[in-house]
C-alpha positions as CSV (number, residue, x, y, z in Angstrom):
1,X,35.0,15.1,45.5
2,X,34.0,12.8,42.7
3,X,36.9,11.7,40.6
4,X,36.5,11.5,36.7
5,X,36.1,8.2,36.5
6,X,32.8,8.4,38.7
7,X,31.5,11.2,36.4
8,X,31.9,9.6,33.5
9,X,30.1,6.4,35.2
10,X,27.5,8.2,36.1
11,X,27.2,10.4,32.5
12,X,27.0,6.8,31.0
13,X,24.6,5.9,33.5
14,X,21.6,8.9,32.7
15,X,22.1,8.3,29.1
16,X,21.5,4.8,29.2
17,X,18.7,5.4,32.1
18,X,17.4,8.4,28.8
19,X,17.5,5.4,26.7
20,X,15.3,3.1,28.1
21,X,13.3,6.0,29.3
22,X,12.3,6.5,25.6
23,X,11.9,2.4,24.4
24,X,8.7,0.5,24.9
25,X,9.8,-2.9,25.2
26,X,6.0,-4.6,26.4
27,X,2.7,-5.8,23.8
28,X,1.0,-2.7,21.6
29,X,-2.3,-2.6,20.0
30,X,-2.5,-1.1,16.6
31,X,-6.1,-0.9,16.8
32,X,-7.5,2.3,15.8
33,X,-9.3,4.2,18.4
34,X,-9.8,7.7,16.5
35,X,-11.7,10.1,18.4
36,X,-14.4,12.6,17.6
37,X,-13.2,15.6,15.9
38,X,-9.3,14.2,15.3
39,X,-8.4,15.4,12.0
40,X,-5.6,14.4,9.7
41,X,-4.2,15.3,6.2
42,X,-2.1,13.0,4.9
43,X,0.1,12.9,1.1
44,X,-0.5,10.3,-1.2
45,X,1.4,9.6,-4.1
46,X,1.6,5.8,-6.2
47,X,3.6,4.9,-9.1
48,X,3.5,1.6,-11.6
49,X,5.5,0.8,-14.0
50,X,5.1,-2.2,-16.5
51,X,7.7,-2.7,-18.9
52,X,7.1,-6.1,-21.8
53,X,10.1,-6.3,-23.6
54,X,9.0,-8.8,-26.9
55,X,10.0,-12.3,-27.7
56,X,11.2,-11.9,-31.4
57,X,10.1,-9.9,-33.9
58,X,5.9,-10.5,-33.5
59,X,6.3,-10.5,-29.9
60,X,4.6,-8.4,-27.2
61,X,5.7,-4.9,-26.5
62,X,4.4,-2.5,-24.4
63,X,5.5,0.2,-21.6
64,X,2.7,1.8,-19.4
65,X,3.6,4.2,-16.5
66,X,0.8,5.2,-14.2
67,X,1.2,7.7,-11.0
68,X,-1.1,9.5,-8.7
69,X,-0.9,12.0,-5.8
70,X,-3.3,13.4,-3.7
71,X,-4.2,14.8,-0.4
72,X,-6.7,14.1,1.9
73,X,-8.0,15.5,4.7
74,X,-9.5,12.6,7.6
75,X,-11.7,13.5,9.9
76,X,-13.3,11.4,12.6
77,X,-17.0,12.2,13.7
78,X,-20.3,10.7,14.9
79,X,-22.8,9.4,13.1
80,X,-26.9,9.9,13.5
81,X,-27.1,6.8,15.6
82,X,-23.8,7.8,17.6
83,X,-21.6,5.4,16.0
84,X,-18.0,6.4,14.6
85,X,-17.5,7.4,11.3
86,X,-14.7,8.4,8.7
87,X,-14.3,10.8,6.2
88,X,-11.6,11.7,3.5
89,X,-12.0,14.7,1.9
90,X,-10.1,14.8,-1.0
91,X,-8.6,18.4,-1.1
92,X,-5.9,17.6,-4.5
93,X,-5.5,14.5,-6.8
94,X,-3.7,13.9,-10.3
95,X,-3.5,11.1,-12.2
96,X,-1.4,10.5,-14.6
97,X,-1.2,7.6,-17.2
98,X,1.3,7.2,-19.9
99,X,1.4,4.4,-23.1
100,X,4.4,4.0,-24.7
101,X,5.4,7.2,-23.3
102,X,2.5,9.1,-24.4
103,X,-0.1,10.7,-21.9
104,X,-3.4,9.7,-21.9
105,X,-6.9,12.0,-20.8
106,X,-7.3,12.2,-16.9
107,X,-10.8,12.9,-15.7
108,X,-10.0,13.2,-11.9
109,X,-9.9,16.7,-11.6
110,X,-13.8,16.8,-10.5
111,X,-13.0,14.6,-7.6
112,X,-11.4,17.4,-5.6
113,X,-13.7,18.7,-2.7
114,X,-15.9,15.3,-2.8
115,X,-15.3,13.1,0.0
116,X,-15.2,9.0,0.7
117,X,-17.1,8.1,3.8
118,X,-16.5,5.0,6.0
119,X,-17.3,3.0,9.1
120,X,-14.4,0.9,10.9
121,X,-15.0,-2.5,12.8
122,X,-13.5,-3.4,16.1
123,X,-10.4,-4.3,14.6
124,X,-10.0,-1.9,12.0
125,X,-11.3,-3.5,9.2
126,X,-13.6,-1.7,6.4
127,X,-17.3,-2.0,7.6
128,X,-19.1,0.4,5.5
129,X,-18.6,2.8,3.1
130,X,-19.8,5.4,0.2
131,X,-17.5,7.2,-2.2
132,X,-17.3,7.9,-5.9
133,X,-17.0,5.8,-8.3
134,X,-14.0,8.1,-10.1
135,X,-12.1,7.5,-6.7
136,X,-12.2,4.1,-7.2
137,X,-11.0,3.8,-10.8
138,X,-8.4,5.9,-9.6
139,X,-7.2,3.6,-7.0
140,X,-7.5,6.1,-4.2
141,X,-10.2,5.0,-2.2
142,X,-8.3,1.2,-2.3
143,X,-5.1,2.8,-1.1
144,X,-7.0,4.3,2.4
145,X,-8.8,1.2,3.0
146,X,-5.6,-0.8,2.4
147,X,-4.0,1.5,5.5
148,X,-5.4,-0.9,8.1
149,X,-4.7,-3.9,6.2
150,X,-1.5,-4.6,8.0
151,X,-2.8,-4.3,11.6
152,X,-2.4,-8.0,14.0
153,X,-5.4,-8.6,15.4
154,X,-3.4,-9.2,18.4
155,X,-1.3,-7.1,20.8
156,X,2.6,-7.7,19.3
157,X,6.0,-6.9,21.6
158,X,8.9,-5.4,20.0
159,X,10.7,-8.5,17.5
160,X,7.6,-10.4,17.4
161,X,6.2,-11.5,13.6
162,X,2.8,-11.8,12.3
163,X,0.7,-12.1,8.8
164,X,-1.2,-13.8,6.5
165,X,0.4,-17.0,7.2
166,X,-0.5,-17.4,10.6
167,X,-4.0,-15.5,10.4
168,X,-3.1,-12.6,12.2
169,X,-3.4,-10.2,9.9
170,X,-6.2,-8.9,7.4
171,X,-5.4,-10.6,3.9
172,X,-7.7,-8.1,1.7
173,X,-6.4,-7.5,-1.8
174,X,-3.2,-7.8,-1.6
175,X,-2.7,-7.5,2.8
176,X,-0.1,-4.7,2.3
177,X,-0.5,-1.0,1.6
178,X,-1.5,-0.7,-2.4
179,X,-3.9,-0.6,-4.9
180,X,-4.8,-2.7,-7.9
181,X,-6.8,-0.2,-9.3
182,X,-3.8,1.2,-11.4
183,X,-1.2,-1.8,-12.7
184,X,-2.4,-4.6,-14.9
185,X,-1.0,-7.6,-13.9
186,X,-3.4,-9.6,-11.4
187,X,-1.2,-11.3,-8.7
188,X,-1.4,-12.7,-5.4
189,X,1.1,-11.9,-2.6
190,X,1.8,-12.2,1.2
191,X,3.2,-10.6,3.5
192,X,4.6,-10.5,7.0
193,X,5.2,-8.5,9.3
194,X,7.7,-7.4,12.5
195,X,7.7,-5.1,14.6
196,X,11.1,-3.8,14.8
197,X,11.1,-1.2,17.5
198,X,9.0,1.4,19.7
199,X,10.7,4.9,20.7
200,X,9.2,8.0,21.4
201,X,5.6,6.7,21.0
202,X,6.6,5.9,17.6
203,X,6.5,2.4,16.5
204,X,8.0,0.8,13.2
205,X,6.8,-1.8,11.3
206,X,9.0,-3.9,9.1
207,X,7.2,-6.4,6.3
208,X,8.4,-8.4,3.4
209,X,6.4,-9.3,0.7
210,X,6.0,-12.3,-1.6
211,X,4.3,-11.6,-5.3
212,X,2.8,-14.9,-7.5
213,X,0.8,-15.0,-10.9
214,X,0.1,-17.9,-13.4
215,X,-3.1,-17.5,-15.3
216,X,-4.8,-14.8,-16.5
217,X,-4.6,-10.8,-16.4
218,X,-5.5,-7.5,-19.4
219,X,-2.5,-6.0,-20.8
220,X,-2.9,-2.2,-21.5
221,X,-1.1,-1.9,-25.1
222,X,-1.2,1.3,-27.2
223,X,-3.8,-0.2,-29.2
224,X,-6.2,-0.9,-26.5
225,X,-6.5,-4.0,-23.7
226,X,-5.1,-7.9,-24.6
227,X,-5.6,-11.2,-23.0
228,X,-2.4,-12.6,-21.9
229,X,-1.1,-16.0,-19.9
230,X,1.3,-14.9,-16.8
231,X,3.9,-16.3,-15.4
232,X,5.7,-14.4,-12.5
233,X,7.4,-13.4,-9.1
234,X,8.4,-10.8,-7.1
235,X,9.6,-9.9,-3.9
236,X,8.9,-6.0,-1.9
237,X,9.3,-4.6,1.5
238,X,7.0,-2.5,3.6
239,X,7.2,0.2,6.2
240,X,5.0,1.7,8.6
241,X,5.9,4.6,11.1
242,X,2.8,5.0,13.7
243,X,2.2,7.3,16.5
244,X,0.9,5.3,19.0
245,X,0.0,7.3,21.4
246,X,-2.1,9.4,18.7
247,X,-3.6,5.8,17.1
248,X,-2.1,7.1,13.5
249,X,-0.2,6.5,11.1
250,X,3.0,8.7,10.2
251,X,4.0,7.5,7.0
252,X,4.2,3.9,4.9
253,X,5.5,3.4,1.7
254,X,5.4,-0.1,0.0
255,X,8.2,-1.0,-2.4
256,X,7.3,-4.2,-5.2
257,X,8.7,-5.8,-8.8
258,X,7.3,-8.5,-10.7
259,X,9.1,-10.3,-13.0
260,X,8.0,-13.1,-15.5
261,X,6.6,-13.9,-19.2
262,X,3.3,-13.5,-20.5
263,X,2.2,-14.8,-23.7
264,X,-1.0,-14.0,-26.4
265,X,-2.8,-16.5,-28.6
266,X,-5.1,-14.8,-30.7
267,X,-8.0,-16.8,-31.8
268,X,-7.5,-18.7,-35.3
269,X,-9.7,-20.6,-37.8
270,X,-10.3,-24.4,-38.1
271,X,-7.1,-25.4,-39.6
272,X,-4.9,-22.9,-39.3
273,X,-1.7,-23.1,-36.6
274,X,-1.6,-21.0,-33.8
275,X,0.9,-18.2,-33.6
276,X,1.9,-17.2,-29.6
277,X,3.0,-13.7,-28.8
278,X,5.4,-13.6,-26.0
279,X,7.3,-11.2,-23.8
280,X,9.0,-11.0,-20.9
281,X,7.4,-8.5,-17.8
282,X,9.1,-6.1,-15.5
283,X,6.7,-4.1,-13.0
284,X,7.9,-1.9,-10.5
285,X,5.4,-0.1,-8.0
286,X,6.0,2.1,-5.1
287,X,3.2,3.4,-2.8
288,X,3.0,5.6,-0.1
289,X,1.3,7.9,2.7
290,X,2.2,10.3,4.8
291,X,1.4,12.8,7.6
292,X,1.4,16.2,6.3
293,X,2.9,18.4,9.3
């Protein structure tokens, strides 16, 4: 007759044998390999905000807040020549962009039911594609093809690292899931990447990123577009939930701020002094995707 003790030993014992049972502990490949006919919708929403607080009383002010949503439909298929292809269908969108806290026109509405086509390489990378050109201004078309941007070229265990800085990863725009379609300030960034754990079939990525700008960018202002001088940093963090088994991705969501001054100099005759415009920058952004069940 087992005693208590021996239960309980072997109680511990099945949950930690359940445990293991459900951890992946050896290399993954994030590589897609969609098949024929696998369909997907997925949520997107963005958000950027960019606040310029002025420098005295002829300084710079401005505060523009831009969001979008959508939903998309992904569907894999053959082509003619029996190659792979993508599609999104784009089954919703808004688009939203405020100036000093007053809406502007949107003009996305006649994007819903049109669809952005596109061809994959090996490794994941954009090959080919076709959409239009409303998707792009809206930043949605950036945000899918920024999806794969995070994805080693390598298989990667459980704790191991990799991105920009040691070439395996796909720098793109920015190498993270984003857009710069819909915030002002041009910047550069890196980003790295770990993979902090596998259970379930579902994998999670962990990244941090690094944001830079000095030089040039367009500042939307409510009386139009300025050139300014930028000078700024950031920091963000990056998630990525992906069903491995199913090569796709549950959700990501990229988190960003920028902070840093920016100055004007408007043009000026022979003779006269200049007079600098200046303001200091806060911009936040979050971006996201995610499985619609």
């Amino acid at each position: 007759m087992a005693t208590k003790p021996k239960i309980l030993f072997l109680s511990l014992l099945l949950l930690v044998t359940a445990a293991n049972a459900g951890a992946q502990n050896g290399p993954v490949s994030f590589k897609p390999h969609l098949k024929p006919g696998q369909e997907n919708r997925y949520q997107i929403t963005a958000s950027v905000h960019t606040v310029v607080t002025p420098n005295g009383a002829t300084g710079i002010a401005s505060d523009v807040h831009r969001e979008l949503a959508a939903t998309i439909m992904v569907r894999t298929g053959v082509s003619e020549k029996g190659g792979v292809v993508h599609e999104a269908a784009i089954e919703s969108i808004n688009f939203r962009a405020a100036i000093d806290g007053v809406d502007g026109p949107s003009n996305v509405a006649s994007l819903v039911g049109q669809k952005i086509e596109f061809v994959l390489d090996d490794s994941g990378r954009l090959a080919k594609c076709s959409m239009p050109e409303k998707a792009v201004d809206a930043g949605l078309a950036e945000l899918i093809f920024s999806l794969t941007s995070w994805i080693p070229n390598t298989e990667v265990a459980v704790g191991q690292s990799w991105g920009q800085a040691d070439g395996n990863v796909s720098a793109g725009e920015y190498g993270y899931i984003s857009t710069t379609k819909i915030a002002d300030i041009s910047k550069g960034a890196t980003a790295m990447y770990k993979l902090t754990g596998v259970e379930g079939g579902k994998a999670t990525i962990d990244g941090q990123i690094a944001l830079r700008q000095s030089g040039a960018s367009l500042l939307t202002v409510k009386d139009g577009r300025m050139n300014v001088n930028v000078i700024a940093g950031g920091k963000g963090t990056t998630r990525v939930e992906y069903d491995v088994e199913g090569n796709r991705i549950l959700s990501a969501t990229t988190d960003t701020t920028l902070e840093g001054r920016l100055v004007h100099i408007a043009p000026t005759r022979e003779g006269e002094k200049m007079q600098p415009r200046e303001g200091a920058l806060v911009e936040t952004s979050r971006f996201s995707i995610k499985l619609a069940q």
